[in-house]
N, C-alpha and C positions, 0 to 999 in steps of 0.2 A: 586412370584411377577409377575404380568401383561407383557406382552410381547405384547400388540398392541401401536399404537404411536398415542403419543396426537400432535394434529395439531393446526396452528394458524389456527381458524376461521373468522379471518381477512382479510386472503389471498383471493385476487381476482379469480376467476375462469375464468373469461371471461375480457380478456385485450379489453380497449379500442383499433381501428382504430389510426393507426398515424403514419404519414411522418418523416423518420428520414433524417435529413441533416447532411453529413458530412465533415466537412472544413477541407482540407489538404487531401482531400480523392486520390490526387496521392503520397502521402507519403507515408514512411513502416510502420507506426504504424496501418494503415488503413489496407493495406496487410497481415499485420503478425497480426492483433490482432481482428481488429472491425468486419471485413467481416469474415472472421471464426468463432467468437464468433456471431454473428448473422445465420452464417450458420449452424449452430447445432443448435441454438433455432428451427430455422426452421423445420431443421432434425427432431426434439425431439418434434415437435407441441407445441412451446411454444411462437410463434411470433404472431400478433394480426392479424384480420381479418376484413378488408384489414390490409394490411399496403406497406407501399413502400421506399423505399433508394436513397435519392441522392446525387451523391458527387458532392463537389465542388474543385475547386483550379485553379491556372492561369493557369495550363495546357491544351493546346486545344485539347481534342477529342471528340467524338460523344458518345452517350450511349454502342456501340456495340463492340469500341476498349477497352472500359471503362471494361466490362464484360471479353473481351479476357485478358486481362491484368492483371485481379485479378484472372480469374480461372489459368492463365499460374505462376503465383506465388503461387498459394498455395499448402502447406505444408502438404497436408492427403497423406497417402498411399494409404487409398483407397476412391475411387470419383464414387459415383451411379450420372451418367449424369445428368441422366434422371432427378433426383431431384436437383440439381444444376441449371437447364436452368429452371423446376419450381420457382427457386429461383429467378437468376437472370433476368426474365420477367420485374422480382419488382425492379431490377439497373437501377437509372437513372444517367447521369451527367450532371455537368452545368459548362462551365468555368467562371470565375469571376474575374474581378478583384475586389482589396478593395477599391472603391471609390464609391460615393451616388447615381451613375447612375446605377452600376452594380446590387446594392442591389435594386435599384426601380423593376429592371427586375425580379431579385431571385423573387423579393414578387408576381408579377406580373405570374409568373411560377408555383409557387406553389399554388396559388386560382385555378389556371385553372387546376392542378394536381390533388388537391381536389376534385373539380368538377368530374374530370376522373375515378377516385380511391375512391373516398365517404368516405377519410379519417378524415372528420369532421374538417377538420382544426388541428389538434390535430398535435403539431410540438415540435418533441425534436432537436437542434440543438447542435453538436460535435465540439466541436473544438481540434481536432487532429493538432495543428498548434505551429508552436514557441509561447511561451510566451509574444514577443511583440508584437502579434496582437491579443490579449483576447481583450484588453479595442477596439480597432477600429473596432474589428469585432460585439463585445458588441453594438459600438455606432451606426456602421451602420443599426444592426439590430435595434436597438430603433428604430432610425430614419425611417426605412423602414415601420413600424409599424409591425413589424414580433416580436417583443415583447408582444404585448397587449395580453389581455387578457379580453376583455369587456364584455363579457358573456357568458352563459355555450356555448350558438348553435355558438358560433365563434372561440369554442375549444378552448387549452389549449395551452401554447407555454411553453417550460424548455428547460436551457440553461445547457450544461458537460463542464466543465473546468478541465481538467489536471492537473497535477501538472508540474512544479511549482507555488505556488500559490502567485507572487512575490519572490525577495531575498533578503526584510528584511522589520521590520515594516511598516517602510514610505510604502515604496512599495505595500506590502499587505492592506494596508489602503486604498490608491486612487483605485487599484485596487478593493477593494468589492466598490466602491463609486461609478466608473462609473457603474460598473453593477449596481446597486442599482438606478442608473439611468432610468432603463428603465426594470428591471426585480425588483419581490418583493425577498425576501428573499426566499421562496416556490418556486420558479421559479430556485434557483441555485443549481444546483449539482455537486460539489467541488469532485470530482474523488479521494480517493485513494485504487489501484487494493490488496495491502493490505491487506484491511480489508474486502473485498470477497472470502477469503481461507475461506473453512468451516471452518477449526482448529480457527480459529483466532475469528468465528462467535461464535462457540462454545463455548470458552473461557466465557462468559458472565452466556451462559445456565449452562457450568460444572460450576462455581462458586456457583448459585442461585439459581439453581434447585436440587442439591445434597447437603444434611443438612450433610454430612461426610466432608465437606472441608471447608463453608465458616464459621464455630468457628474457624479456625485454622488459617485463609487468615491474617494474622496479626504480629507485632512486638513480641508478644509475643511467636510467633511458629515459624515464617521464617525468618533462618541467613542472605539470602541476593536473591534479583533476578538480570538472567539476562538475556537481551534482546539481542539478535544477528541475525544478518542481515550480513553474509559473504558471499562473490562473487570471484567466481574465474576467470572470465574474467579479462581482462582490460578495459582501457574507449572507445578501437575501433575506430568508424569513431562518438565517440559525445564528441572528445575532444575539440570542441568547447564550447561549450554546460560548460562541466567539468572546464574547466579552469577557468572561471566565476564562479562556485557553490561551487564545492568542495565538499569532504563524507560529509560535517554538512547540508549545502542545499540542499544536492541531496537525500538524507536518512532520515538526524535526525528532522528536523523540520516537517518531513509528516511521513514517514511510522513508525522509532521506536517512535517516542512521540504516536502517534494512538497505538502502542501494550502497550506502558507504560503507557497509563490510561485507558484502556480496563485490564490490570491485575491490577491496583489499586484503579478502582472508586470503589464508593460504589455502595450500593441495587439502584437505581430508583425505583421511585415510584409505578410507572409501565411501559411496557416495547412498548414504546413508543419511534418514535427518538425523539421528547424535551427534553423527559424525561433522556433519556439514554445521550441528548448532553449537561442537564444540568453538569450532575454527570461527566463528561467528563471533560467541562470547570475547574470544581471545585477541580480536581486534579491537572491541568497546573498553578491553580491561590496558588496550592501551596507548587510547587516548590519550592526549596532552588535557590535563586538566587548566581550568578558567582560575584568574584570577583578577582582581579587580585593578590589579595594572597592568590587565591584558586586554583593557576597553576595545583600543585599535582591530581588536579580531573579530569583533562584531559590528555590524551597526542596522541597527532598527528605522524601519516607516510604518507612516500612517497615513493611508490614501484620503486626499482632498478631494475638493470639485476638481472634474476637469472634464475629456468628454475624450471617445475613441469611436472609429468610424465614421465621423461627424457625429456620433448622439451625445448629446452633457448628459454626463454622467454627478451623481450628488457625492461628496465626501463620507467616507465613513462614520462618523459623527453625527450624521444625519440620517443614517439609517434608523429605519424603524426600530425601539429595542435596545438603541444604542446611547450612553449618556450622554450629552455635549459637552462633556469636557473631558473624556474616554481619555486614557495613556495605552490602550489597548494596541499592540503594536501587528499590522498587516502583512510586512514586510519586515524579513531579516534575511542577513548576509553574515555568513560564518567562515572564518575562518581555521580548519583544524588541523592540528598534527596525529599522526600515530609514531609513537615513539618505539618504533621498534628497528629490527636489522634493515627489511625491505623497504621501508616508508620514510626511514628520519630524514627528518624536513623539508619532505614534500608537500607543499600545502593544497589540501581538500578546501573547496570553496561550494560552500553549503545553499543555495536559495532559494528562497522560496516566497511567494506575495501575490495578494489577490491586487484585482481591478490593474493588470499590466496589457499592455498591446494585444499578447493573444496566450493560449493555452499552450505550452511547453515543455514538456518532460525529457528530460536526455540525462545520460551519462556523458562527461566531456573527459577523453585522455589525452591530454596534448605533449606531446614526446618533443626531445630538446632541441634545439637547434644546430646543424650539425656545422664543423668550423666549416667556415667559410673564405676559407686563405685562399683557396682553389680556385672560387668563380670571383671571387672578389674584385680584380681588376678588370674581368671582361664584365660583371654584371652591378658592381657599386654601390650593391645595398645588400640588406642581411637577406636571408633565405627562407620563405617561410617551412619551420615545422610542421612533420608530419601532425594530422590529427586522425583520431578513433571517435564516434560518437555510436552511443548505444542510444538508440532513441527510442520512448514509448508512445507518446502520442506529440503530434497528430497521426505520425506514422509509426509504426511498428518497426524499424529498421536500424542496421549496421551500415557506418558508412565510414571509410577510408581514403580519407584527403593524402595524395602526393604529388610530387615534382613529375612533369614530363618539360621535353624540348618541345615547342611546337615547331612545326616543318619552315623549312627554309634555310638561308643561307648565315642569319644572324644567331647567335645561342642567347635565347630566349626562353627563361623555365616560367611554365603556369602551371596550377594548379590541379589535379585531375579529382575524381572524384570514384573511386568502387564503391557501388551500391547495392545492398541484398534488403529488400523489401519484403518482409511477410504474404501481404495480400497479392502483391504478385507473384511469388512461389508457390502458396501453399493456397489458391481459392477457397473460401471455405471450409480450411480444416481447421483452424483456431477456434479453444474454447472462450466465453466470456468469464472476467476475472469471476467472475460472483458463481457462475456455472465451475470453473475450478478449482477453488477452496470444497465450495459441495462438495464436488465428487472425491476430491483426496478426504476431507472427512468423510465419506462414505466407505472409502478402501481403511483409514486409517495412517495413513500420512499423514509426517508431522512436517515432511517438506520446505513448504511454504507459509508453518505457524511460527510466531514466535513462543520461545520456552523460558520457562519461568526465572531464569538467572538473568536470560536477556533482555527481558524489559527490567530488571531492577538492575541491571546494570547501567540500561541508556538514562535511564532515571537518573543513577545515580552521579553520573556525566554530568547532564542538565539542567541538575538541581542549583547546582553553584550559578549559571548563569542566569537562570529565572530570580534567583534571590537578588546579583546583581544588578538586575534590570527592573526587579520591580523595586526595590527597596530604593533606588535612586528617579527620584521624580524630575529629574532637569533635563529637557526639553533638548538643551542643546547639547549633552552631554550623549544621550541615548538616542531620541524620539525625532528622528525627520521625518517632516510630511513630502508627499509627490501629488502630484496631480495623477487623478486617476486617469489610466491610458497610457503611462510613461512609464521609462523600465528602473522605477523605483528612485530611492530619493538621490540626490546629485553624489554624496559620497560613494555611493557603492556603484554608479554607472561604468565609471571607467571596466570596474572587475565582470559588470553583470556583460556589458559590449565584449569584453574580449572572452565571451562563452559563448554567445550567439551570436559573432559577427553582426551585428546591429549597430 
């Protein structure tokens, strides 16, 4: 078989010029994620020519305490200066307040920037900010005219939003409307760092490009998937943030519903993001909807004291920020169907929860058990099924559990394992998720955004369960606690052990 690689011929070679603004740029996400993920593009020649960075926030400083501040926070071991202060030449800041005089100046700053740098006008703007200042920062931009877009020579203007993307239908709705106000739909790029893990990019290609799996991707082959997203932190210093959201809006409406129809859409036409966000939509539109005598398909925790690695760890409740008598649920377990031709009634098992044993992302396909009339009297017990796991962290990898004989005279099946690991394939060619959102908004890929039908459609899924969970305050009906360090509360372990073999 060929051993040279087929490339999208697609892919731009030469990135446009362009100004990145970043709002919230004295915050941590700026520090820990955007400027490092920008400084490796750098590193790695993959940042445009020119281009230039400006942050903004009400914080007053100059460009140069701006520079000192983000190189004294960053996290490398190892820092070549010399290409850093290459870098940071291109750090500017602006302080701002949110009102229609500030943003006259922003717009006012950045023509004359352009000018400076010949970055064509060409403007991606961040908003690394709370959630309640998307729509005012949204409108100030319209209003400043740092929106438009009136022709090619007046460059191009894209807006990154974060997640969350709202915290419940309504919400999500006015929200795409003010933006839609003053940006087209081409113009939003709906952030989740998710779906920028190769593994998770790859998911699509291993399905459709390998004629060995997707006859099999079906009701007919596979017992059950599942989707896991465990976290062994706790909620830290964003239990403000937590207390309001909760696992189902912090997790299940962006990141697992994004892996739970990336493993279950169909072919697209071709591989296009319309294409790919149609077949997207078309899995959330058919969801098995909640109802409230369908409690059993969920169940909710709330991490207690307990302790992991030997340290006592404190309960939820006791975090800073947090009420002591919180119903704020850490942990959920989902059970879902897709009612359609390929999926009906195969159950998706959704989880997600902070403060567990350790940090875990995978995709679980576990294919059926095949009869067993054959080995049955020489071997006397069932046979385990094949499994598929897509995994993202810790490791980046595909792995492929099956039956071998081991040697010898007795017929004896164990288990094998094929393993394809990113980091040892590919040494240092993976981008970081936060360096690959950038640069498809730099090209214009909508990829890996979500589009505006399909957050208000995950929305509109979720809605019903968030109403039955919050509007029911009984403890034993909804709300088990765990001890923190354990894989969540007792009813849901059986399901959570037979995803992680634990």
């Amino acid at each position: 078989m060929p051993s040279h690689q087929i490339c999208d011929l697609r892919t731009a070679d030469v990135l446009e010029p362009c100004t990145i603004v970043i709002f919230g740029a004295s915050g941590d996400l700026t520090r820990r994620k955007l400027i490092p993920a920008l400084y490796s593009m750098f590193i790695q020649g993959r940042m445009p020519t020119p281009f230039t960075i400006v942050g903004c926030s009400r914080t007053d400083m100059n460009d140069e305490v701006f520079r000192e501040k983000l190189l004294a926070g960053y996290q490398k071991t190892e820092m070549d200066l010399t290409r850093w202060h290459e870098f940071a030449a291109d750090l500017h800041y602006r302080p701002i307040t949110y009102d229609t005089a500030s943003f006259q100046q922003l717009a006012r700053y950045l023509r004359q920037l352009d000018q400076e740098t010949q970055t064509k006008g060409n403007r991606i703007f961040d908003l690394s900010v709370p959630p309640r200042l998307y729509s005012i920062i949204a409108t100030l931009l319209g209003e400043a005219g740092l929106a438009e877009e009136q022709s090619h020579a007046n460059g191009w203007a894209r807006i990154i939003v974060e997640k969350p993307f709202g915290r419940d239908l309504q919400s999500a709705i006015e929200l795409n409307a003010t933006l839609h106000q003053y940006f087209r739909e081409e113009q939003i790029f709906r952030i989740d760092h998710y779906l920028a893990k190769e593994t998770v990019q790859n998911t699509l290609i291993f399905r459709f490009a390998n004629s060995i799996f997707e006859p099999l991707w079906n009701r007919n082959h596979i017992d059950f998937v599942g989707i896991v997203a465990a976290e062994e932190l706790g909620v830290g210093s964003r239990a403000g943030y937590y207390e309001t959201s909760g696992v189902l809006r912090d997790m299940f409406q962006n990141h697992l519903m994004q892996l739970l129809v990336l493993t279950a859409m169909e072919p697209p036409w071709n591989f296009t993001a319309d294409a790919v966000q149609d077949e997207k939509a078309k899995v959330i539109r058919s969801l098995r909807q909640f109802s409230s005598e369908q409690g059993s398909r969920i169940c909710l925790g709330q991490y207690s004291a307990g302790s992991n690695h030997g340290e006592p760890l404190i309960g939820y409740r006791s975090e800073q920020g947090v009420k002591p008598d919180s119903l704020t649920p850490t942990f959920a377990l989902m059970e879902v169907y897709i009612d359609n031709w390929r999926w009906h009634n195969v159950p998706f098992y959704l989880i997600s929860g902070k403060r567990l044993p350790r940090k875990e992302t995978k995709i679980v396909i576990q294919f059926k058990e095949v009869p067993t009339r054959l080995f049955r009297e020489v071997l006397g017990e069932t046979i385990h099924a094949n499994r598929l796991v897509i995994e993202t962290y810790p490791d980046e990898a595909i792995r492929l559990t099956f039956l071998t004989k081991t040697p010898g005279t007795s017929i004896c099946l164990h288990p094998m394992t094929m393993d394809f690991t990113y980091r040892e394939h590919y040494k240092g060619a993976t981008l970081d998720a936060y360096a690959r959102v950038l640069l498809d908004c730099m090209e214009g890929d909508h990829m890996l955004f979500w589009r505006e039908d399909g957050i208000e459609l995950s929305w509109a899924f979720l809605d019903p369960v968030l109403r039955e969970c919050e509007e029911c305050r009984s403890h034993d009906q909804h709300l088990h606690f765990y001890p923190a360090g354990t894989w969540g509360p007792e009813p849901a372990r059986k399901t959570v052990g037979m995803l992680l073999d634990d």
